[in-house]
C-alpha positions as CSV (number, residue, x, y, z in Angstrom):
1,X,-40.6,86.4,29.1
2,X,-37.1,85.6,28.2
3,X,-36.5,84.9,31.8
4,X,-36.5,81.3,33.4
5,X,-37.1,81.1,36.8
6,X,-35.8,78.7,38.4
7,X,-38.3,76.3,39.3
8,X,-39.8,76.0,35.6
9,X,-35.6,75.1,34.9
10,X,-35.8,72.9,37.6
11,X,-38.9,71.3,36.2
12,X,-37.6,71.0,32.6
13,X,-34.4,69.1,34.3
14,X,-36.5,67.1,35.9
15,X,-38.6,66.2,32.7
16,X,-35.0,65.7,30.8
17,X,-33.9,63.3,33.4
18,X,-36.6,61.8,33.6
19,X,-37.0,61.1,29.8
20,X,-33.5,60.6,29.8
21,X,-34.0,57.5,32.7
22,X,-36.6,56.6,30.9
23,X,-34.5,56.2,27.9
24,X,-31.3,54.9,29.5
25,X,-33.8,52.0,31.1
26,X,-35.1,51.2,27.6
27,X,-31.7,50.9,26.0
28,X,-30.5,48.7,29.2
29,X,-34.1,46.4,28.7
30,X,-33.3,46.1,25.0
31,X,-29.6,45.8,25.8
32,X,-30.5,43.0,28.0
33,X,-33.1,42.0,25.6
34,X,-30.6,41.6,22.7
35,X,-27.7,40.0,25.1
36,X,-30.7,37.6,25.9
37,X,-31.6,37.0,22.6
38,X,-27.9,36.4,21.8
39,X,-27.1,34.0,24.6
40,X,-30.4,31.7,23.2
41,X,-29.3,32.2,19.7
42,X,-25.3,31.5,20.9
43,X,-27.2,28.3,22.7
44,X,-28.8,27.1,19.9
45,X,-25.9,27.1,17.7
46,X,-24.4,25.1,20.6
47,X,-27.2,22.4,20.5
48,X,-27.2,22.2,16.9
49,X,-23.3,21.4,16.8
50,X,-23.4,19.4,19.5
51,X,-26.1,17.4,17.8
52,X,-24.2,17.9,14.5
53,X,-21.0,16.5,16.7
54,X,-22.8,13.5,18.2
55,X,-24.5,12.7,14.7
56,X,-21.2,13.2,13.1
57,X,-19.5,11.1,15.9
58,X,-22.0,7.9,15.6
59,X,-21.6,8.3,12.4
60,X,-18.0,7.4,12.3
61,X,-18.7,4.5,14.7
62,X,-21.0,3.0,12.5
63,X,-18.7,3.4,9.8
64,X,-16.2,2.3,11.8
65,X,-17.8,-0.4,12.8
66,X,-18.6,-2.0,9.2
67,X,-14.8,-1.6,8.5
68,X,-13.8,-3.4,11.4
69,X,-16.4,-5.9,10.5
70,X,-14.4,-6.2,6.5
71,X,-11.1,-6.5,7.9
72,X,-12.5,-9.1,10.8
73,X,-13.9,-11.0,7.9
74,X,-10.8,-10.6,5.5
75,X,-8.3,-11.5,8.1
76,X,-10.2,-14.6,9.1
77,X,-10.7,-15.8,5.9
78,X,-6.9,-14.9,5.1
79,X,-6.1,-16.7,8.4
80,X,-8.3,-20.0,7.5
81,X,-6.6,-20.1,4.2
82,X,-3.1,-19.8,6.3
83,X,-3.9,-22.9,8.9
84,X,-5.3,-25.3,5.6
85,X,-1.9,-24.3,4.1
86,X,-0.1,-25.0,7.6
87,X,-2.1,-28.6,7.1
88,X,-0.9,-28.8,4.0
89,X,2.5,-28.3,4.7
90,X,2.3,-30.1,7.9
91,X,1.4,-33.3,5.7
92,X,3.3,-32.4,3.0
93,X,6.7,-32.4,5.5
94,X,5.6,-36.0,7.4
95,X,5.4,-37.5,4.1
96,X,8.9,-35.9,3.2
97,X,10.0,-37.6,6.9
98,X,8.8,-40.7,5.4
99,X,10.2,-40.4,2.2
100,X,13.6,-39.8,3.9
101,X,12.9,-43.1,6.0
102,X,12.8,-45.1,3.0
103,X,15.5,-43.7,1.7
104,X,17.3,-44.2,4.1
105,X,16.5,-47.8,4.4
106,X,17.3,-47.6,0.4
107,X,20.4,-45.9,1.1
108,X,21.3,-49.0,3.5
109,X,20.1,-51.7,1.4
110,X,22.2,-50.5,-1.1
111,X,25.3,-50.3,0.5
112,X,24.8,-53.6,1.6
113,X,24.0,-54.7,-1.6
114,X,27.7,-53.5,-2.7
115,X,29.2,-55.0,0.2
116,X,28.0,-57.9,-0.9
117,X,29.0,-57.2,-4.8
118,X,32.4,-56.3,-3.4
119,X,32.7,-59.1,-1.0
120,X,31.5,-61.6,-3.9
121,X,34.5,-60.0,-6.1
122,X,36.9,-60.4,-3.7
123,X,35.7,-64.1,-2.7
124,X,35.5,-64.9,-6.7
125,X,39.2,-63.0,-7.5
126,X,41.0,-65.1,-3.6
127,X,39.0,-68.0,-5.1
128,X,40.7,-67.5,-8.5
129,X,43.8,-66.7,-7.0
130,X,43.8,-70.0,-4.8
131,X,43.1,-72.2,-7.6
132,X,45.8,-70.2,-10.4
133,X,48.1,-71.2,-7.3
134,X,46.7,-74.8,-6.8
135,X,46.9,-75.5,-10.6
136,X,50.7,-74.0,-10.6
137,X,51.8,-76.5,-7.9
138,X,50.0,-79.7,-9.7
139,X,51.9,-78.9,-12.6
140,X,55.6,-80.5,-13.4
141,X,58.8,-78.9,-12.0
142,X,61.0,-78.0,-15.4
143,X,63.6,-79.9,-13.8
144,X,61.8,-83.2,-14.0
145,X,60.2,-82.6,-17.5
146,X,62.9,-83.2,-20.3
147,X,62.9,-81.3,-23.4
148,X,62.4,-83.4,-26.6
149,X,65.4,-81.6,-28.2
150,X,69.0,-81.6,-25.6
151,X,70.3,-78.5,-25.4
152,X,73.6,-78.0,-27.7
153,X,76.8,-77.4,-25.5
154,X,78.9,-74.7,-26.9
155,X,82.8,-75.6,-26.7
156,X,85.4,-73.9,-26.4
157,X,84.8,-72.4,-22.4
């Protein structure tokens, strides 16, 4: 009884392998069933960050977006302000040319009023002059004029 012949090993090799292909197919079907599994799972994670990504992403436009829309609205304000100050100063430097204008006419006037001042002085100290002159010449020579006392003669030269 201890003895195997060889068909009944033959048949338990059979059974083995077959049990064993048997096995070896369901490790390879839940091998493929897992690496399935783990591709969808891999695929969702993919989806969800992508979503997460894009969510994230219009996020920051939107954000974006509003800040752009501050600074647009602080820089135009800031700009306004800086072309009603370029008017200002615009004004501000015309009447400053007009100003200068009139002083300068001023400037003129006055040095045409001391022209005048001067050219009076002078006309007032030649006039003076001519008439110290004139009254000099109308006036007798010493020569003809005789003193009320004569003149004592020293002798003795």
């Amino acid at each position: 009884m201890n003895d195997i012949t060889r068909e009944e090993l033959s048949s338990t090799l059979s059974a083995i392998e077959e049990r064993m292909d048997k096995r070896v197919e369901r490790i390879e079907k839940e091998t493929d069933r897992r690496s399935e599994e783990f591709r969808k799972e891999i695929s969702l994670r993919d989806d969800t960050i992508r979503r997460e990504l894009d969510l994230r992403r219009e996020s920051f436009l939107a954000e974006q977006a509003i800040r752009d829309q501050a600074w647009e609205a602080k820089f135009s304000g800031f700009l306004s302000t800086q072309a009603e100050r370029d008017k200002r100063l615009d004004e501000s430097v015309s009447g400053i040319r007009t100003d200068l204008t009139r002083l300068g006419s001023l400037k003129l006037n006055i040095w045409g009023a001391m022209l005048t001042a001067v050219g009076v002085g002078l006309a007032v100290a030649a006039l003076s002059v001519s008439f110290y002159q004139t009254g000099k010449a109308d006036k007798p020579s010493a020569e003809t004029v005789r003193p009320a006392i004569p003149p004592t003669v020293k002798s003795g030269s």
